[in-house]
C-alpha positions as CSV (number, residue, x, y, z in Angstrom):
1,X,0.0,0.0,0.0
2,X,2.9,2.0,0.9
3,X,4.3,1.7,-2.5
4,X,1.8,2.5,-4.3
5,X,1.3,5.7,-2.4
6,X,4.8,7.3,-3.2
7,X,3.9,5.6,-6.8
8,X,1.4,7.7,-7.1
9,X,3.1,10.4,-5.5
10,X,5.8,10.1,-8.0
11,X,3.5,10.7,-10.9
12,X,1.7,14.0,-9.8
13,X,5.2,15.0,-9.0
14,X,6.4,14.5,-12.0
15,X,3.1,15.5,-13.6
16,X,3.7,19.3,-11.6
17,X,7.3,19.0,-13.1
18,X,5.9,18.5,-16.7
19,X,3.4,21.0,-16.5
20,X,6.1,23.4,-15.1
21,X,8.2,22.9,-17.6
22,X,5.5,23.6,-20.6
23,X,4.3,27.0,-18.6
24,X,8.3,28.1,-18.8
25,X,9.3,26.7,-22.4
26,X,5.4,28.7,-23.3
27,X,6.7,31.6,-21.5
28,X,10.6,31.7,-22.7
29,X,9.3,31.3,-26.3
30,X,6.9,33.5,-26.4
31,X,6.9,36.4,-28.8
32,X,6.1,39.8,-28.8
33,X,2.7,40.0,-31.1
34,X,1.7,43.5,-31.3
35,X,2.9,47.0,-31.3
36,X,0.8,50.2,-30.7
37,X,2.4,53.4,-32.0
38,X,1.1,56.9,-31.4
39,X,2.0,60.5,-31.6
40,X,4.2,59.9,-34.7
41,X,3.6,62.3,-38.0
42,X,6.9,62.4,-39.7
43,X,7.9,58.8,-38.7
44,X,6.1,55.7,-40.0
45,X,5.4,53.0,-37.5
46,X,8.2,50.8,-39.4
47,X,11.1,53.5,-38.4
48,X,10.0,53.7,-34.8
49,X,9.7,49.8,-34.8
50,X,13.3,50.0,-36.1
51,X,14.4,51.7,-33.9
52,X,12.7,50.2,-30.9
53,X,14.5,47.3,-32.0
54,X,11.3,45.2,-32.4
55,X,11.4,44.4,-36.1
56,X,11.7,40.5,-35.6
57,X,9.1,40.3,-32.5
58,X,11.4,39.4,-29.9
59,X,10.6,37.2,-27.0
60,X,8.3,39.1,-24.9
61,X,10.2,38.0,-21.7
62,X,13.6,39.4,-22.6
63,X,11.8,43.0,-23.7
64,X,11.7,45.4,-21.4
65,X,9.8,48.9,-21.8
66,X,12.8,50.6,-20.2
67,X,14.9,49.1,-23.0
68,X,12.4,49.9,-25.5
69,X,12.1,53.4,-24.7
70,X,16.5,53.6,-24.8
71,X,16.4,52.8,-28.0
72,X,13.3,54.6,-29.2
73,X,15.1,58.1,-28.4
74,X,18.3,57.5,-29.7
75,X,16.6,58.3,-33.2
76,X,17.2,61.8,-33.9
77,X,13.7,62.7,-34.9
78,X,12.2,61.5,-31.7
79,X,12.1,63.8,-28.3
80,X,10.8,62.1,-25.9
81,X,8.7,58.4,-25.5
82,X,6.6,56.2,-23.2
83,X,6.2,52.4,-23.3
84,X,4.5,49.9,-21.7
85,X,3.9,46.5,-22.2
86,X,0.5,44.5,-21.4
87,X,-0.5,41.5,-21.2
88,X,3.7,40.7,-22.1
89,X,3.1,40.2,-25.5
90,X,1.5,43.9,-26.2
91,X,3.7,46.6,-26.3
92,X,2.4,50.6,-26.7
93,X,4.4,53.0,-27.7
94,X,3.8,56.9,-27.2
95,X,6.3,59.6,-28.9
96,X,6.8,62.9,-28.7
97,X,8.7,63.6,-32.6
98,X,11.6,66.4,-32.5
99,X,10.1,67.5,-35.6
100,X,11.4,69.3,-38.3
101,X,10.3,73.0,-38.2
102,X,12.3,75.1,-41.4
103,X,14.5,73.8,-44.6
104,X,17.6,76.7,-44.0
105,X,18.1,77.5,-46.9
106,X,21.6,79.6,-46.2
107,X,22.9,76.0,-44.6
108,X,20.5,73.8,-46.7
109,X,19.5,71.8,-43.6
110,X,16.7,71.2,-42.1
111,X,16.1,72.8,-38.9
112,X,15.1,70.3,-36.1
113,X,12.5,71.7,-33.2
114,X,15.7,71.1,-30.3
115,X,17.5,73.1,-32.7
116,X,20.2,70.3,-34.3
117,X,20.1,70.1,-38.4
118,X,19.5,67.5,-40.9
119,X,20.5,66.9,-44.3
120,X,17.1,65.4,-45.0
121,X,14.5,67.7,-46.5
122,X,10.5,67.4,-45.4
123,X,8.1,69.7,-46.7
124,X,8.6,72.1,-43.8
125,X,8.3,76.0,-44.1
126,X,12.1,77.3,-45.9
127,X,13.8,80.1,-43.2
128,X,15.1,82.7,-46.3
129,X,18.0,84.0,-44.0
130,X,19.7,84.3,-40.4
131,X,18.2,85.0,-37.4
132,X,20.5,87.0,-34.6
133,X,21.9,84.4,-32.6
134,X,20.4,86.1,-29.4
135,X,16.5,85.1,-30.2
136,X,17.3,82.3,-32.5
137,X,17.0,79.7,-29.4
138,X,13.2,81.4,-28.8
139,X,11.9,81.5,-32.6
140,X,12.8,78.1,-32.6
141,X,10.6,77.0,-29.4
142,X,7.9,79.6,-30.4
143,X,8.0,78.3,-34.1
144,X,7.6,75.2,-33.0
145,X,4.0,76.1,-30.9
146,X,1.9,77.3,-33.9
147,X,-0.9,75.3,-34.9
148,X,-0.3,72.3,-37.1
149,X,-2.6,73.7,-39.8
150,X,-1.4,77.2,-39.8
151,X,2.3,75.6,-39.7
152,X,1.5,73.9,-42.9
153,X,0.5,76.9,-44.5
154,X,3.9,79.0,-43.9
155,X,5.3,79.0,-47.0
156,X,8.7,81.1,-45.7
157,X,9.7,82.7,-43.0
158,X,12.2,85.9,-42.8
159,X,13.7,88.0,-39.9
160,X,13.1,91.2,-40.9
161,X,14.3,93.5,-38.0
162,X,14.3,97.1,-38.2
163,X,15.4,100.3,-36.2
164,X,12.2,99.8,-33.7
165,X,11.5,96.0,-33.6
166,X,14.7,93.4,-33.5
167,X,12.1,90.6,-32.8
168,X,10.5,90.6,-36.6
169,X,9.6,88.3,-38.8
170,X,7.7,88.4,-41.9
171,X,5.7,85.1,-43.1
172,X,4.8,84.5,-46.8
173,X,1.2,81.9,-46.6
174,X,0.1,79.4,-49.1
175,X,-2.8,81.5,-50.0
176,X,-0.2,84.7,-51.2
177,X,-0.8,86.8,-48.1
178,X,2.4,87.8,-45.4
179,X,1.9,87.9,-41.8
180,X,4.2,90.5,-39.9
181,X,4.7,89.3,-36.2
182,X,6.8,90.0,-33.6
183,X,8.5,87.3,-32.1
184,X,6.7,87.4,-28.9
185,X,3.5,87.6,-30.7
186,X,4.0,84.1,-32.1
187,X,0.5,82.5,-30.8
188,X,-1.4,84.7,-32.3
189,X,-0.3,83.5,-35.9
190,X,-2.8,80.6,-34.7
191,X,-5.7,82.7,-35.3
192,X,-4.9,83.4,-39.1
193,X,-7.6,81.6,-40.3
194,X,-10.7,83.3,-38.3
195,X,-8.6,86.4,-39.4
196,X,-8.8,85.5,-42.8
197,X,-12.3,85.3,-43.4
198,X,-12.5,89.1,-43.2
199,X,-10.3,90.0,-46.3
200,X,-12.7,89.7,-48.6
201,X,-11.0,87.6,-50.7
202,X,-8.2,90.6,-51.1
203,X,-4.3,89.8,-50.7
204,X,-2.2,91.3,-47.9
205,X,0.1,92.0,-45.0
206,X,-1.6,90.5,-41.9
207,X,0.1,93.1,-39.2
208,X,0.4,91.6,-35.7
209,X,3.2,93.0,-34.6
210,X,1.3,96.3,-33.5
211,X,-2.2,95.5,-32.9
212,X,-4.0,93.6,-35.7
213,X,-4.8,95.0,-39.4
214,X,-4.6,93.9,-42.7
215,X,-3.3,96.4,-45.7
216,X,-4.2,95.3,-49.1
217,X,-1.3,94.9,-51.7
218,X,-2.0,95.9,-54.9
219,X,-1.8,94.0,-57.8
């Protein structure tokens, strides 16, 4: 009777071994099965996947988000990320892009929004000259605030300082009008389009440097 006790004790033992076993081989080979990627414009999810160092799924035991995120802001275009994994085979990635904000086109580089250059050329706004090295810092960071559709309608963007105002710039829109704007002014570039209703159709200089009026140009 004895015997057939620790017999039978024997086989759940080695049935909890077996069963032990398969739940750490499942575990050890299992693969990473999907990626979520947000707050990416300029990158595609492929390039961010590259550069999370997930392109061939790894084994979802070995992949940390701590690791993930290391890698993910080592590309240039990216400022900042989050990541999490759930359910270890799900991974979600967040970024914040260091997007490209002007094509210089004294250096011919593109401008990034933490202020490093490119070679690479994006369909950006073009900067037509310098900017004194004292506010260049701030145009970038205020540049970088205006709205995503106004952004995309900046054609080019000049420093045009003069005797009363070293803070100006001129912008040249899409739709042939210019926007004069001091540099502290910035913001108010987002309002262009509730501004725009109001010129009848008539092209411009949108002056919002000193209060806010538009001057036809003539033909």
């Amino acid at each position: 009777m004895t015997r057939k006790i620790r017999y039978k004790r024997l086989i759940i033992l080695i049935v909890i071994l077996a069963f032990i076993f398969l739940i750490c081989f499942k575990l050890f080979t299992l693969r990473i099965t999907n990626i979520f990627i947000d707050g990416n414009l300029y990158l595609s999810d492929q390039e961010i996947i590259e550069s999370a160092n997930l392109s061939n799924y790894p084994r979802a035991i070995f992949t940390f988000s701590n690791s993930i995120k290391s890698d993910i802001v080592k590309n240039k275009f990216v400022k900042s990320a989050d990541v999490h994994k759930k359910g270890l085979t799900r991974v979600y990635i967040s970024v914040v892009e260091n997007k490209p904000l002007l094509f210089d086109q004294v250096s011919n580089k593109t401008i990034l929004s933490d202020g490093t250059s490119v070679d690479e050329k994006f369909n950006v706004p073009v900067l037509v000259n310098n900017v004194d090295s004292s506010i260049y810092d701030s145009f970038l960071e205020q540049f970088s605030l205006i709205d995503m559709d106004v952004f995309n309608s900046i054609s080019e963007v000049e420093y045009t300082p003069n005797s009363v105002d070293d803070k100006l710039f001129l912008f040249s829109m899409n739709d042939g009008n210019y926007i004069s704007v001091n540099l502290d002014k910035f913001l108010s570039v987002n309002k262009y389009f509730d501004m725009v209703v109001n010129f009848n159709n008539h092209r411009g200089i949108l002056y919002l440097d000193s209060g806010e009026y538009f001057k036809i140009l003539e033909n």
